[in-house]
C-alpha positions as CSV (number, residue, x, y, z in Angstrom):
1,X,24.2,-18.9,37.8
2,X,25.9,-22.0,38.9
3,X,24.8,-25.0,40.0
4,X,25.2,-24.0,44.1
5,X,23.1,-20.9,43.5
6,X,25.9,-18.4,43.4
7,X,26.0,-15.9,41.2
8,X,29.7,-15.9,39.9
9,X,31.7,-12.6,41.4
10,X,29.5,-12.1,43.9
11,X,30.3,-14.8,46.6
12,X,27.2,-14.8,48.1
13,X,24.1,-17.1,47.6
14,X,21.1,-15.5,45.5
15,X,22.6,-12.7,44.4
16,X,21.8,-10.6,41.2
17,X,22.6,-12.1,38.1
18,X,24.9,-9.1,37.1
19,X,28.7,-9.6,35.9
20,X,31.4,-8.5,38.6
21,X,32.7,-6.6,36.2
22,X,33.9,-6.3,32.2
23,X,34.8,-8.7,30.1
24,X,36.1,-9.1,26.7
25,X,33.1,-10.2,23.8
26,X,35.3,-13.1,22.3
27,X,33.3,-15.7,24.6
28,X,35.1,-15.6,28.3
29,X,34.3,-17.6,31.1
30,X,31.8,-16.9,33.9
31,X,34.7,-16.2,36.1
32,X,35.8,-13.0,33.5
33,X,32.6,-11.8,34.2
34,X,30.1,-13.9,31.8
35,X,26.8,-15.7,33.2
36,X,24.7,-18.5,32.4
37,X,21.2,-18.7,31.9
38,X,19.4,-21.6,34.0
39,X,20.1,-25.3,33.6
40,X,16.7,-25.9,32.4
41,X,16.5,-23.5,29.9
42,X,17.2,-25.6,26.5
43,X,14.6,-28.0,28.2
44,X,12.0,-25.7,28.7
45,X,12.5,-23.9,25.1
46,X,13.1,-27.5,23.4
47,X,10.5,-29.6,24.8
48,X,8.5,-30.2,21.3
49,X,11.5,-31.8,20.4
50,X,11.7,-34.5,22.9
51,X,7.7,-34.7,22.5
52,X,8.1,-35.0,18.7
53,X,10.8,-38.1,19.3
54,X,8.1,-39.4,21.6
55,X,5.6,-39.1,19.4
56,X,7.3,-41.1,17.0
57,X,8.7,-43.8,18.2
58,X,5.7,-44.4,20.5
59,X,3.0,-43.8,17.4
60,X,2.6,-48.0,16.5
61,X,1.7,-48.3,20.5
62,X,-0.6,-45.8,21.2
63,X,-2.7,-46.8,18.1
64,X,-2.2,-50.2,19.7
65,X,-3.5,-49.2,22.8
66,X,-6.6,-47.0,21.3
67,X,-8.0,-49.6,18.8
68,X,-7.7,-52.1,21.9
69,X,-4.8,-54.4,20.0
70,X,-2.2,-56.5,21.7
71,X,0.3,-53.7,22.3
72,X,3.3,-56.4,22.1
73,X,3.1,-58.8,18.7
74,X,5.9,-61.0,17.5
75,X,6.5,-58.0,14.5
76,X,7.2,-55.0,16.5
77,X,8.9,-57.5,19.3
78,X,11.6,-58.0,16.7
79,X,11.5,-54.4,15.9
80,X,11.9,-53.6,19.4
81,X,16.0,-53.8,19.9
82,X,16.2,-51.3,16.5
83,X,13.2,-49.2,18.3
84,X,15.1,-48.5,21.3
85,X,18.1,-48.2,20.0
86,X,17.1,-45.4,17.4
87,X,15.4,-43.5,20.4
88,X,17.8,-43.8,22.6
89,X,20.4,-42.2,20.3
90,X,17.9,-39.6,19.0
91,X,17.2,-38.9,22.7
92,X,21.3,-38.3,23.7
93,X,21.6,-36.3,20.7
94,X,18.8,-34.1,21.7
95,X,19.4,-34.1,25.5
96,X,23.8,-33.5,24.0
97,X,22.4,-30.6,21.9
98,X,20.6,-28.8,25.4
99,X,23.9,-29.8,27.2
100,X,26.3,-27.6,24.7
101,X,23.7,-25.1,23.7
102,X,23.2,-23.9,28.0
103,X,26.6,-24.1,28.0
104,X,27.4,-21.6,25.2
105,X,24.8,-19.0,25.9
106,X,26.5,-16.7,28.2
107,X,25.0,-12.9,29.1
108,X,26.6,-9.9,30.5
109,X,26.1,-6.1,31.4
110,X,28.9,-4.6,31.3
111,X,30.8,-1.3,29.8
112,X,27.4,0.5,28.9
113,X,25.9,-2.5,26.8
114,X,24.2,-6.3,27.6
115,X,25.6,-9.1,25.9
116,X,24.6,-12.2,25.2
117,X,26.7,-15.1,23.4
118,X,24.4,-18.2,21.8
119,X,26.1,-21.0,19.7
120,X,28.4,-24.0,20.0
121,X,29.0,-23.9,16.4
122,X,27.8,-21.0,14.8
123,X,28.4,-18.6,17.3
124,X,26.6,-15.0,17.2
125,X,27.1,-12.1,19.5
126,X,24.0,-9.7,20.0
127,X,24.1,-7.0,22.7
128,X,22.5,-4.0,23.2
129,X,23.3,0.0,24.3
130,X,22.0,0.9,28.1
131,X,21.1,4.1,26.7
132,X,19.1,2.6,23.6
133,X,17.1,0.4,25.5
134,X,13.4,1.5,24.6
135,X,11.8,-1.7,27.1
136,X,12.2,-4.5,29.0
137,X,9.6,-7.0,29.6
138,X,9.2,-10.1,31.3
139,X,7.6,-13.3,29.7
140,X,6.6,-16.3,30.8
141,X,5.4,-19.1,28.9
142,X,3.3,-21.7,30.8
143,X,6.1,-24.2,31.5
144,X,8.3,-21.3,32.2
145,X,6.2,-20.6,35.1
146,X,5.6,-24.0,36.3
147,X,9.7,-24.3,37.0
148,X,9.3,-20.4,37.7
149,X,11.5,-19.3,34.9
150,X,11.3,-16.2,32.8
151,X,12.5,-14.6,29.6
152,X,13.9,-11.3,29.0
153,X,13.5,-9.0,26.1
154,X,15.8,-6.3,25.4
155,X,14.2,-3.8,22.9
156,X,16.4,-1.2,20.9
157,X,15.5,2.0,18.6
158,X,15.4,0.9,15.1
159,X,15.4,-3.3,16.0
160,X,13.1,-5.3,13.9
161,X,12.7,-8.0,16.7
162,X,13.6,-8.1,19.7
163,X,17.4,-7.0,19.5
164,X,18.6,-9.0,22.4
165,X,16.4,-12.6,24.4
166,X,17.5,-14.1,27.8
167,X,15.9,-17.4,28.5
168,X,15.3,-18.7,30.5
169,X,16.5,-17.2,34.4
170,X,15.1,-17.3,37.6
171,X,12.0,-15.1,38.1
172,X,13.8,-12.9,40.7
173,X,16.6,-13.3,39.0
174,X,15.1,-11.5,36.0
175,X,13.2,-8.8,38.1
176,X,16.7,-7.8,39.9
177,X,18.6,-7.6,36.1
178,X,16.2,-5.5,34.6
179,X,15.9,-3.3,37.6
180,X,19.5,-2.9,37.2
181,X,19.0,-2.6,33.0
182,X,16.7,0.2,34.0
183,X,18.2,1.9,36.3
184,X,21.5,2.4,33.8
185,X,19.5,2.7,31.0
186,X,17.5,6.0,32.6
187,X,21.2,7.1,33.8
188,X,20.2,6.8,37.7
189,X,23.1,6.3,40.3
190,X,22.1,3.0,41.8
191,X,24.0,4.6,45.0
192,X,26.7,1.3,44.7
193,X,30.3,1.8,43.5
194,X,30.6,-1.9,41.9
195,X,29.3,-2.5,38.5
196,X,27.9,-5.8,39.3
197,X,25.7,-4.7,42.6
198,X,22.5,-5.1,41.3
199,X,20.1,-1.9,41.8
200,X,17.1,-2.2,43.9
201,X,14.1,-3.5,41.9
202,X,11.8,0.2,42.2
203,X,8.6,0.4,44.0
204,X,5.4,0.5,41.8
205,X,2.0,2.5,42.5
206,X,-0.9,0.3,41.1
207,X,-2.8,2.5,37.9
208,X,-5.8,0.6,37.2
209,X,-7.0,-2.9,36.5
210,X,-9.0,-4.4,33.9
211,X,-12.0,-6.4,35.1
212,X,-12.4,-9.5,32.6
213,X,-15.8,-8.7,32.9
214,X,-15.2,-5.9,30.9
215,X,-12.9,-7.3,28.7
216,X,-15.0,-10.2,27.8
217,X,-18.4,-7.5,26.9
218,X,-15.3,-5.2,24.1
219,X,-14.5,-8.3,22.8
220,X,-18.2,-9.3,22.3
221,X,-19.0,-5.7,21.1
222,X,-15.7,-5.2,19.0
223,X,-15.7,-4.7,14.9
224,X,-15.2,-8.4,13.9
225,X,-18.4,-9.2,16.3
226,X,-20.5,-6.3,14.3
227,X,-19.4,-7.7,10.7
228,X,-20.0,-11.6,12.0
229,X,-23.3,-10.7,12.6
230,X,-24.1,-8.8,9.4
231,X,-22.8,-11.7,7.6
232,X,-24.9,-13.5,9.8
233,X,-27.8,-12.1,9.3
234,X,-27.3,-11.3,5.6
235,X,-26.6,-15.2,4.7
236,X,-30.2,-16.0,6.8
237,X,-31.7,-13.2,4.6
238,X,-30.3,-15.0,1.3
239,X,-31.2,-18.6,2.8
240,X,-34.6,-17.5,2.8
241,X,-34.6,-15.4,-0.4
242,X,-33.0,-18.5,-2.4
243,X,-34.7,-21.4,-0.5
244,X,-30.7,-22.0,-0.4
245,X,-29.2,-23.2,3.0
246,X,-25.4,-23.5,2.1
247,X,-25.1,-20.1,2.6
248,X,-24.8,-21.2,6.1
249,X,-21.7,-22.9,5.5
250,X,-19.9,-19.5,4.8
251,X,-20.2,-19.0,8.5
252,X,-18.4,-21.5,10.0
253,X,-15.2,-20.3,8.9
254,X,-15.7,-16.8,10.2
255,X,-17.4,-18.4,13.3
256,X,-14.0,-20.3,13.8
257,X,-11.6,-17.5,13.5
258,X,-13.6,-15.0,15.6
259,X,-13.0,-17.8,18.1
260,X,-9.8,-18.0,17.7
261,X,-9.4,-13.9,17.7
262,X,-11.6,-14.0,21.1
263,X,-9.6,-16.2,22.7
264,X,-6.0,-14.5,21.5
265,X,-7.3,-11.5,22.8
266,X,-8.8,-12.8,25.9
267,X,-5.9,-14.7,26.7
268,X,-3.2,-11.7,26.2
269,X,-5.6,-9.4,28.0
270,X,-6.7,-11.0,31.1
271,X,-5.7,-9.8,34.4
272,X,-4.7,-6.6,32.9
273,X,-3.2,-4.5,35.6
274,X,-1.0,-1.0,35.0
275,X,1.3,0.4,37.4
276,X,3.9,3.3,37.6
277,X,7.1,3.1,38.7
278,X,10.3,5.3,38.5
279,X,11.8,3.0,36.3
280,X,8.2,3.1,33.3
281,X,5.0,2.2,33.1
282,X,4.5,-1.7,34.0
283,X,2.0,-3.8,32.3
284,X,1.1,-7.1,33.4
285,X,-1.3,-9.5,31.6
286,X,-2.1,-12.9,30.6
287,X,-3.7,-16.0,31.0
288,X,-1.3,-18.6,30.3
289,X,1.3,-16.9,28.7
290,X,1.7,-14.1,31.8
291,X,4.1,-11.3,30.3
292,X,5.5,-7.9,32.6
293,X,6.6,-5.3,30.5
294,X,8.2,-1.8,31.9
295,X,8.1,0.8,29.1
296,X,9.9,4.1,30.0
297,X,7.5,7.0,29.5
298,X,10.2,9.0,27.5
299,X,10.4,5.9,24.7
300,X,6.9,5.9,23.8
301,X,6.6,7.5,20.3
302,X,2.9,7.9,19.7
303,X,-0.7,7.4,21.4
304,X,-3.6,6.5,20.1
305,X,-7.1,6.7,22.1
306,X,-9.6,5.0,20.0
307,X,-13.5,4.4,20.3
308,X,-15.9,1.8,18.3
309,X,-19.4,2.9,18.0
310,X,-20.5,-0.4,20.0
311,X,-18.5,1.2,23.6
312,X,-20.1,4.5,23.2
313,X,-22.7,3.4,25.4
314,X,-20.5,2.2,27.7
315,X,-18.0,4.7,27.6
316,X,-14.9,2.8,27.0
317,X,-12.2,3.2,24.7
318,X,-9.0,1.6,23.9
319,X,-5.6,2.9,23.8
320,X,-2.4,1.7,21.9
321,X,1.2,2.8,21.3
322,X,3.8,3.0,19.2
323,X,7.1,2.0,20.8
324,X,10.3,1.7,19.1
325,X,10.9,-2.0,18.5
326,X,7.8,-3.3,19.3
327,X,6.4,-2.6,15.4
328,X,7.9,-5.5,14.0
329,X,7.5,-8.6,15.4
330,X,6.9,-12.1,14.0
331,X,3.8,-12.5,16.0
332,X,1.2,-10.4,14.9
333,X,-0.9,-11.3,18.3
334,X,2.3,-10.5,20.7
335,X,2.6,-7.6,18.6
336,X,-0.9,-6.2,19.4
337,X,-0.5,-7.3,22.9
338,X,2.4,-5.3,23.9
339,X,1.6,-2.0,21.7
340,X,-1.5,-2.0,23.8
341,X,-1.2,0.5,26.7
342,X,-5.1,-0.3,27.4
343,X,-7.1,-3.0,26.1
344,X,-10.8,-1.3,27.0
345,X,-11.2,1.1,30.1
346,X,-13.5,3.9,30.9
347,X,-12.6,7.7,30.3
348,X,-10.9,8.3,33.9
349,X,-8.7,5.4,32.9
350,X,-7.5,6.6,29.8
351,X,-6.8,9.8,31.2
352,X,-4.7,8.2,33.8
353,X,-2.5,6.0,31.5
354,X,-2.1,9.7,29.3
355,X,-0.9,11.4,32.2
356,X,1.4,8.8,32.4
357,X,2.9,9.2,29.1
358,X,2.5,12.9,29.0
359,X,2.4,13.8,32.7
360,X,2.7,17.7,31.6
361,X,-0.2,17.9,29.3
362,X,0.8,21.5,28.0
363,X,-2.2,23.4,28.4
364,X,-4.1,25.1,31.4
365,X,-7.0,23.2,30.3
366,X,-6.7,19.8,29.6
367,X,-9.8,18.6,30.4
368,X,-11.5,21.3,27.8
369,X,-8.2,20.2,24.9
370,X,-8.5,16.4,25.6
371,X,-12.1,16.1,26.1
372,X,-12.7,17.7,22.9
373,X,-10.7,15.9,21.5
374,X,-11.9,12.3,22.6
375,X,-15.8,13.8,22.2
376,X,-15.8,17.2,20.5
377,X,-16.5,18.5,17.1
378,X,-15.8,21.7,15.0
379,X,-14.2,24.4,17.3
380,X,-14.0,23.0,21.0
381,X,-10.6,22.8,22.8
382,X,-9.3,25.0,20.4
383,X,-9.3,22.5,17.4
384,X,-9.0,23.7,13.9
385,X,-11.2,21.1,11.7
386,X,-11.5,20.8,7.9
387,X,-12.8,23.5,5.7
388,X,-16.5,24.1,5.1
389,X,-15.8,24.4,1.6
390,X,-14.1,20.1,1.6
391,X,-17.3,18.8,3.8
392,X,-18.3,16.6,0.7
393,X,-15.1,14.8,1.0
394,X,-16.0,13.7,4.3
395,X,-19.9,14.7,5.0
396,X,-20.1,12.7,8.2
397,X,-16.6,13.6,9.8
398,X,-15.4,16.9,8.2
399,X,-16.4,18.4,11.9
400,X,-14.4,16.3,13.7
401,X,-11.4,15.7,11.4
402,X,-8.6,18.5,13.0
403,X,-5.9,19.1,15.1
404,X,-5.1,21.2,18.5
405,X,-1.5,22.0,19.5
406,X,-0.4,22.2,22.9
407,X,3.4,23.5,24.5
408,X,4.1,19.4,25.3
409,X,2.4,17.7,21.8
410,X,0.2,17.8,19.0
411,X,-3.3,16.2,19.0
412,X,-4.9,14.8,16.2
413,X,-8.4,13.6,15.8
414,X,-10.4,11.7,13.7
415,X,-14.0,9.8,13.1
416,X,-17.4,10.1,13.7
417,X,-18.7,7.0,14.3
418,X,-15.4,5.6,15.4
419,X,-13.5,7.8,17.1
420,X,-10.0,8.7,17.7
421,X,-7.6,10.2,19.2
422,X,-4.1,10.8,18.3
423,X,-1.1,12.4,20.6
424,X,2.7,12.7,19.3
425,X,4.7,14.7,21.7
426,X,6.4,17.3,19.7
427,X,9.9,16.0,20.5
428,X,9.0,12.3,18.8
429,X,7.9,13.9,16.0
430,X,11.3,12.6,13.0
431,X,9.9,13.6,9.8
432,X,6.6,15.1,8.3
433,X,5.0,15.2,4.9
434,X,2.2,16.9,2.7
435,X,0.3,14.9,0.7
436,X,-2.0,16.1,-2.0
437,X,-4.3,14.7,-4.6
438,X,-5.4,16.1,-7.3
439,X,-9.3,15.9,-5.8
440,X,-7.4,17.6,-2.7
441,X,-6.1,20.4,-4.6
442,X,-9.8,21.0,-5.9
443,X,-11.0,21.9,-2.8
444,X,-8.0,23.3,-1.4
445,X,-7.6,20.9,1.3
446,X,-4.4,18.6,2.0
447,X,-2.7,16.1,4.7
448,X,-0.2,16.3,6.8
449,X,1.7,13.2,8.1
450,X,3.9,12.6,11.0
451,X,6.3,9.8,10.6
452,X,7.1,7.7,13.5
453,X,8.6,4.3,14.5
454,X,6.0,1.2,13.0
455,X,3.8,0.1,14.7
456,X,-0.4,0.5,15.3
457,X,-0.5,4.2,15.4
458,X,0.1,6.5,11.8
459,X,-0.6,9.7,13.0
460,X,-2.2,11.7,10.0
461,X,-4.5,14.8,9.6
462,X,-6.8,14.6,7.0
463,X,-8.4,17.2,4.5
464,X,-7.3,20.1,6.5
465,X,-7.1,23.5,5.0
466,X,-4.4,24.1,2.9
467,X,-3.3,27.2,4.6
468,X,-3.8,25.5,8.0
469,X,-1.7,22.7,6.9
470,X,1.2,24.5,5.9
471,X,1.4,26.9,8.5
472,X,1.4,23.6,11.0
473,X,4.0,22.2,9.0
474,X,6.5,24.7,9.9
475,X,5.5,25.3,13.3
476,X,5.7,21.4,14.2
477,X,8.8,21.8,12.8
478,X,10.2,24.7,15.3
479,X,8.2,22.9,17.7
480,X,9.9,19.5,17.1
481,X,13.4,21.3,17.5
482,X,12.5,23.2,20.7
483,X,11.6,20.1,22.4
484,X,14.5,17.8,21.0
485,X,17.0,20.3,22.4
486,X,14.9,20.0,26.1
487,X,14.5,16.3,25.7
488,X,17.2,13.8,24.6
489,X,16.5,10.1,24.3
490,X,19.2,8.8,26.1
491,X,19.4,8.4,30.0
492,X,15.5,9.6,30.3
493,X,14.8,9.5,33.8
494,X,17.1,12.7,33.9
495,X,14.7,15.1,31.5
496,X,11.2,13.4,32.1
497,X,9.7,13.5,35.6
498,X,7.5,10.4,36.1
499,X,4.8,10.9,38.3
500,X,5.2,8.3,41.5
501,X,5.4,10.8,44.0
502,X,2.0,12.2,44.0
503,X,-1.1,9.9,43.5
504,X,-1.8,8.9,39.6
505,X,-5.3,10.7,40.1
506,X,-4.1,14.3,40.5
507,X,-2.0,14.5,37.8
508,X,-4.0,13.1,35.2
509,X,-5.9,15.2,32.7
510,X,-9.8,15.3,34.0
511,X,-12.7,13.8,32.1
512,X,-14.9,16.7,30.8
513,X,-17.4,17.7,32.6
514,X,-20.9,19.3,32.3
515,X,-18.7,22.7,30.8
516,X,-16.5,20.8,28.6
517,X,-17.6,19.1,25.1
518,X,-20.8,16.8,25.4
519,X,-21.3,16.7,22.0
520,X,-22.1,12.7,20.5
């Protein structure tokens, strides 16, 4: 973007930020075809810097100022000259250093890939495949959206981090590149014969909302509240019993990092909203940090639909999923936030954001197969549970511990008091294993595990029959192949058909009713 608004190529005032055409990746100009990001980027990403320098040099006065001394005495005046000097120069360097670094970072899509150039003396060259791109999403930090800027994130199969970041650009800016990111990526004629005409950002249908209502009682009924208050309530217990009060003092650490937790989790999970558009599934939250992400329904590797024992009552549960990318991040709270497809919603809503991900559910009876397996136990919805004979390996859960195969993927359920719910569709399924102890092999019982990309779902069946779990083995297997050669990765749009058309409602699978499973 240049400095008049125009996007170089183009011509024309607030155009798309998309090259004109292909360049070479030895760092051309703007004019071959390379963009910058926005003047204020460095600024906005650097600002502790310039607050540290501040901070320093103006320590001596603000301690002045708070302890109500002169500010000015005849020491610092004659330190004043070298002061001013040394900030000064510390300050040119810094503001030189945003100067050449904006200047260096160039982007471009181009030839099948996006680009982008960083470095005015180590230079470094990351770009990413249309056709690998698992999601996009759309951050922005608090003074990003004061100057309304945002950051792209390019996410690749097999990328520890985030394999390719664009900040800062213009918020429209950022919304018309990854329309056009998308739109290539899924392999969808934009109906425009230049490569740099930008694809029209797609129109969303709204999915659900999270009330923070609601999202403030999970967080208050949520695991680390239950074992806070057992230690709680265990230290008053010993208090009394020892006529000992510094067992009181073991709270306060826990009491400060549930805060902490509660307010991580608030703040990445307020004004949760879900949409669908033909481009993915959007997801939009947060409080100060706001962040957009758009996750194509063909990328997503696993689901998991999970229940504490404190919802039941209220019928919530949570779902989370495992997306290429997103496993490995170096925030482990960004790296909850955006593997979470649902942070608490009731039953109807989690059916919704399934059919999302699986909009052909694979069975005639979905609300009999996924109602089981969200509530049932032993037999219902055709699930195949563990052994009789192995029910002292698991005495509370050995009737709900089993698995139910559909045409589209494979369900896999779990827990008693807290309950889950796992679904891999049978093309995402890479590898799978046996496992066996030597306990195991007593009761003639072993697991089967599904390997997928990291991340917070590890889709495992436990202490099924051994029979069972071989004879799943190698139909997952045929499965698997059946649906890979159906279903490739690349260009998704043109296999998987997302359901925008029709309201959400109709094609999701239905909560169970009065004939399905009711059972606790």
């Amino acid at each position: 973007m240049t400095a008049d608004g125009q996007v170089p190529g183009t011509g024309a005032p607030g155009s798309s930020p998309l090259p004109a055409g292909s360049a070479a990746a030895d760092g051309a100009g703007p004019d071959d075809g390379w963009l910058r990001v926005h003047p204020a980027s460095p600024f906005v990403r650097g600002w502790v810097a310039l607050a540290a320098i501040g901070f320093f040099f103006g320590r001596d006065i603000f301690e002045r100022m708070l302890q109500g001394r002169p500010v000015f005495t005849d020491e610092l005046a004659g330190r004043a000259p070298w002061l001013l000097a040394g900030g000064a120069a510390m300050l040119l360097i810094a503001v030189l250093g945003f100067v050449l670094t904006w200047y260096f970072t160039k982007y471009q899509v181009s030839g099948g890939y996006v680009r982008v150039n960083t470095g005015f003396l180590f230079r470094q060259q990351r770009q990413a495949r249309l056709d690998r791109v698992q999601a996009i999403d759309i951050v922005q930090p608090l003074l990003a959206r004061i100057f309304g800027l945002a950051e792209l994130k390019f996410e690749v199969a097999d990328a520890g981090e985030s394999a390719v970041r664009l900040a800062y650009l213009k918020m429209d800016d950022a919304r018309q590149l990854r329309a056009t990111i998308l739109a290539r990526a899924a392999g969808v004629s934009t109906g425009v014969e230049g490569p740099g005409e930008a694809a029209p950002e797609a129109p969303e249908y709204p999915v659900l909302s999270v009330p923070p209502s609601r999202l403030v009682g999970s967080l208050l009924l949520s695991e680390q509240s239950f074992f806070v208050a057992v230690g709680g309530v265990a230290s008053v217990v010993l208090s009394a019993v020892t006529d000992n009060q510094s067992f009181y003092f073991y709270l306060i650490p826990a009491a400060l990092g549930l805060a902490a937790s509660y307010w991580t989790l608030f703040n990445k999970g307020y004004n949760f909203t879900a949409a669908i558009s033909p481009d993915g599934i959007r997801l939009r939250y947060g409080l100060l940090d706001t962040q957009a992400q758009t996750l194509p329904p063909g990328r997503i590797q696993a689901l998991k639909i999970a229940q504490p024992p404190l919802w039941r009552p209220f019928g919530w549960y949570r779902m989370q999923v495992n997306v290429a990318g997103y496993g490995l991040v170096e925030n482990a709270g960004e790296g909850t936030s955006r593997t979470t497809l649902l942070p608490v919603g009731k039953l109807e809503d989690a059916m919704n954001m399934l059919a999302l991900v699986l909009p052909d559910p694979g069975t005639a009876q979905p609300a009999n197969v996924f109602g089981a397996g969200l509530t049932g136990l032993d037999s219902d919805g055709g699930f195949v549970t563990t052994p009789r004979r192995a029910r002292i390996l698991a005495p509370l859960g050995w009737r709900r511990n089993g698995f139910a195969a559909t045409d589209t993927a494979l369900l896999i359920r779990s827990g008693r008091w807290w309950r889950e719910l796992v679904v891999v569709p049978h093309q995402r399924t890479q590898s799978m294993a046996l496992h066996q102890g030597p306990l195991a092999r007593r009761f003639r019982v072993a697991d089967l595990v599904l390997h997928t990309t990291a991340g917070p779902v590890a889709p495992r069946l436990t202490q099924a029959g051994v029979d069972e779990a071989r004879a799943l083995f190698n139909e997952q297997s045929a499965r698997a192949r059946l649906a890979r050669k159906r279903q490739t990765t690349e260009q998704w749009l043109r296999q998987v058909a997302v359901p925008v058309v029709e309201p959400v409602e109709t094609r999701a699978p239905q909560a169970p009713t009065q004939e399905g499973p009711q059972h606790g």
